[in-house]
C-alpha positions in Angstrom: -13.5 -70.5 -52.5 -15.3 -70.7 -56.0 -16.8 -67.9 -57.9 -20.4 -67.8 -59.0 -20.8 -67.0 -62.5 -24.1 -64.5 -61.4 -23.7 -60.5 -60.6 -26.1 -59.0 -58.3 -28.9 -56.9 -57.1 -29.1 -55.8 -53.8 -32.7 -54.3 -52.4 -33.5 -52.4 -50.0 -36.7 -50.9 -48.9 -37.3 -47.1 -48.4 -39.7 -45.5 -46.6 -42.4 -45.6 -49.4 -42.5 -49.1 -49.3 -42.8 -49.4 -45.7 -45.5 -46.9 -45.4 -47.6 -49.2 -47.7 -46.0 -52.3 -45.9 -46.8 -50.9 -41.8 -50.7 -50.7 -42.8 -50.6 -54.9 -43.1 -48.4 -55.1 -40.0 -49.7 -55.7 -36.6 -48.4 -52.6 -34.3 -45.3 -54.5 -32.7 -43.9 -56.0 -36.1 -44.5 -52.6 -38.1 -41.2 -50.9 -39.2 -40.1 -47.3 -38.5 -37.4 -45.0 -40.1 -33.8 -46.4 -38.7 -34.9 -50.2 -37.8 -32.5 -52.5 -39.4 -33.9 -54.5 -41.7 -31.9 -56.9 -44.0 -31.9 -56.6 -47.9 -32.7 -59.2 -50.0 -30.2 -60.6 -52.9 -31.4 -61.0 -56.4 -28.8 -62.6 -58.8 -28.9 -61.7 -62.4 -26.2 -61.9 -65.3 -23.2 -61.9 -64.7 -22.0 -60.0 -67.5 -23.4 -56.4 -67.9 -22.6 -53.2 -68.4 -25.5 -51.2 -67.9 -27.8 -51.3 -65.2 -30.9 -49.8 -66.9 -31.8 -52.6 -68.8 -31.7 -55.1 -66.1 -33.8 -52.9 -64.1 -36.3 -53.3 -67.4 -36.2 -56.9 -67.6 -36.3 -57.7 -63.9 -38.5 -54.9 -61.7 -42.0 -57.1 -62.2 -40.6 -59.7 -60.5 -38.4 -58.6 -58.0 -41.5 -56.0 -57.2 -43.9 -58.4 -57.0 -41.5 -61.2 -55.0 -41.3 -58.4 -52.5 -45.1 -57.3 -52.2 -46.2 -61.1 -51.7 -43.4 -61.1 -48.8 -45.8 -58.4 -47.1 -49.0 -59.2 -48.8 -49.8 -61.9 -50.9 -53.3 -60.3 -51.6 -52.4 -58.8 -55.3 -56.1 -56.8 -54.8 -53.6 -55.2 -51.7 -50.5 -54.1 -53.9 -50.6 -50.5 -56.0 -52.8 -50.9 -58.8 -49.8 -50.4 -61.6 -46.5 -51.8 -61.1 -44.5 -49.0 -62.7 -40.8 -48.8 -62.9 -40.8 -45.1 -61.2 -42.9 -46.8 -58.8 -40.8 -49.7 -58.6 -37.2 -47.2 -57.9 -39.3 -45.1 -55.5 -40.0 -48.1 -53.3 -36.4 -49.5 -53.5 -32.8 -48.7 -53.5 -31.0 -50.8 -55.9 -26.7 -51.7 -55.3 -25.2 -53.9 -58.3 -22.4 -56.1 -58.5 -21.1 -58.3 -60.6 -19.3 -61.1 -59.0 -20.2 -63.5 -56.2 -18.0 -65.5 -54.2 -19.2 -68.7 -52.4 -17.3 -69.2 -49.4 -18.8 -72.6 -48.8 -17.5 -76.0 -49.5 -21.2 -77.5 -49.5 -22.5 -77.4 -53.1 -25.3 -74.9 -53.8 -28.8 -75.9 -53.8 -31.3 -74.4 -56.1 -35.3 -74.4 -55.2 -37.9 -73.9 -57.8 
């Protein structure tokens, strides 16, 4: 087992999200309250002791990675990206350290 030298972000939708979300979805793939849905995982820093400033330096792009997901139509998405926006639309769970469990090496795209 190695450690990763990243922390985390885990994000999860709310119901304001998916209410802008459902009206791009076709009737059998849009989400209701209760449907599990699986997070995604942003890594950040590994090192930090307040949240408030990663949320600063990271909610444009972890916003905007999750609207293309849905939409990739930026004429679609809210007209300003706002961090209240932004911590309306998703719940936020930090961590700081990762373990990889795998003996393959991880592989990086982009």
């Amino acid at each position: 087992m190695k450690i990763v030298n990243r922390g985390y972000v885990i994000v999860r939708p709310t119901s304001a999200f998916w209410d802008w979300a459902n009206q791009f979805a076709e009737d059998d793939l849009r989400v209701e309250e209760g449907d599990p849905i699986e997070p995604n995982v942003y890594l950040i820093e590994e090192d930090f002791f307040d949240v408030e400033p990663l949320i600063e330096q990271n909610f444009k792009k972890i916003f905007k990675t999750e609207l293309t997901m849905v939409n990739d139509d930026e004429g679609s998405w809210p007209e300003k990206l706002t961090i209240e926006l932004f911590l309306s639309w998703f719940e936020l769970e930090f961590g700081a350290t990762v373990f990889d469990l795998e003996k393959a090496d991880l592989k990086r795209e982009g």
